[in-house]
C-alpha positions in Angstrom: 73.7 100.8 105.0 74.9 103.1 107.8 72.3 104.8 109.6 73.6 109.3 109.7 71.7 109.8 112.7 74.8 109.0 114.9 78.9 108.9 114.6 79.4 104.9 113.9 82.6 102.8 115.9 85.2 102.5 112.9 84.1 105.9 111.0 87.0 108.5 110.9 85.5 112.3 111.3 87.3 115.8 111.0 87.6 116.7 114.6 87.6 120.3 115.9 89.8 120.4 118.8 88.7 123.6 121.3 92.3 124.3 121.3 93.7 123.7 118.0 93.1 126.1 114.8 92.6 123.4 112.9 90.5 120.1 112.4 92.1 116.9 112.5 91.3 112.9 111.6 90.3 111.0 114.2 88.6 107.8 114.8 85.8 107.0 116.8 86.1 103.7 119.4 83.4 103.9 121.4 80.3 101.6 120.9 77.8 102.3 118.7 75.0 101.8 122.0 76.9 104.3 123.6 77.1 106.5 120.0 73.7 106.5 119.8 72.5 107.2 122.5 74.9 110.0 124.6 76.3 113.3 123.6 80.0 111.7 124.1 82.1 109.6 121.8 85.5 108.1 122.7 87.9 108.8 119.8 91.5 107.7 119.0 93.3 110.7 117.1 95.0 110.4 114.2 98.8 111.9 112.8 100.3 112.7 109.8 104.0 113.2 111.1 106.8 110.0 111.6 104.6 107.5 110.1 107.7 105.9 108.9 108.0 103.9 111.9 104.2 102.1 113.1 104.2 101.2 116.7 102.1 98.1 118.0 99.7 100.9 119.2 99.0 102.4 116.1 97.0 101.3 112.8 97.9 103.1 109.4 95.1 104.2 107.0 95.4 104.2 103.7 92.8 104.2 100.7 90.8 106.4 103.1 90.7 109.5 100.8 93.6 111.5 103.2 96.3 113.8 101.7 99.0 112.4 103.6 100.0 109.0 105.4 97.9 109.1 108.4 98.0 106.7 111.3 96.1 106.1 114.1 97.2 106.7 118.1 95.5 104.2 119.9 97.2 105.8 123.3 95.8 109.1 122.6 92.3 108.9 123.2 89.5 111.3 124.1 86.3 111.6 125.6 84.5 114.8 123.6 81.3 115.9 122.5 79.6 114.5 119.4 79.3 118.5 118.5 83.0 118.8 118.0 82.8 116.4 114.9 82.8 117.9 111.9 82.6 116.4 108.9 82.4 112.1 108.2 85.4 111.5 105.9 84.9 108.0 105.3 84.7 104.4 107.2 87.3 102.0 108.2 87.8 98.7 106.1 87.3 95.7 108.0 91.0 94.8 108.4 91.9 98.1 109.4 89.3 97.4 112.7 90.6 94.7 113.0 93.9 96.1 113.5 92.2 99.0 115.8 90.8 96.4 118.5 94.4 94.8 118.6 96.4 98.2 118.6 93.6 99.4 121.3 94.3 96.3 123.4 97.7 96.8 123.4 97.8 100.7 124.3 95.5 99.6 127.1 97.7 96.5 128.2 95.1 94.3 128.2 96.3 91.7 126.0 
């Protein structure tokens, strides 16, 4: 059961951007200790254009509830204010973290 009090590691949110009209996906990588316990999350954003070609950096969701073919952008990452999420659209499945630590690694270059 996952506890609503804080934005969890893996969980994808709507993400109001101060200087974008609209919301977007994006996926939060920070620790849940750190989660729980700051005003900050670290967050990898999300894209719906040219996911035809998936770099080693990025993770694509599907069965996540999304309109379009979204992937993750594991080197475009943010710190931001837990305020600025919006609304919890659902929670990544297991393989797909798995393929987040490994796409993360590699935008980082420490693998």
């Amino acid at each position: 059961m996952i506890n609503d009090d804080f934005p969890h590691r893996g969980e994808l949110w709507w993400v109001q951007f101060p200087s974008e009209d609209k919301k977007r996906p994006a996926v939060i990588v920070s620790p849940d200790v750190r989660n729980s316990e700051g005003e900050n999350v670290i967050i990898a954003g999300c894209s719906s254009r040219r996911t035809d070609k998936i770099y080693d950096d990025e993770v694509m969701l599907k069965g996540l509830g999304l309109k379009h073919s979204t992937k993750v952008q594991c080197d475009y990452l943010y710190t931001i204010k837990q305020a600025l999420l919006s609304e919890r659209i659902a929670c990544l499945y297991d393989h797909q973290l798995e393929c987040l630590d490994e796409s993360l690694q590699i935008a980082l270059g420490v693998i």
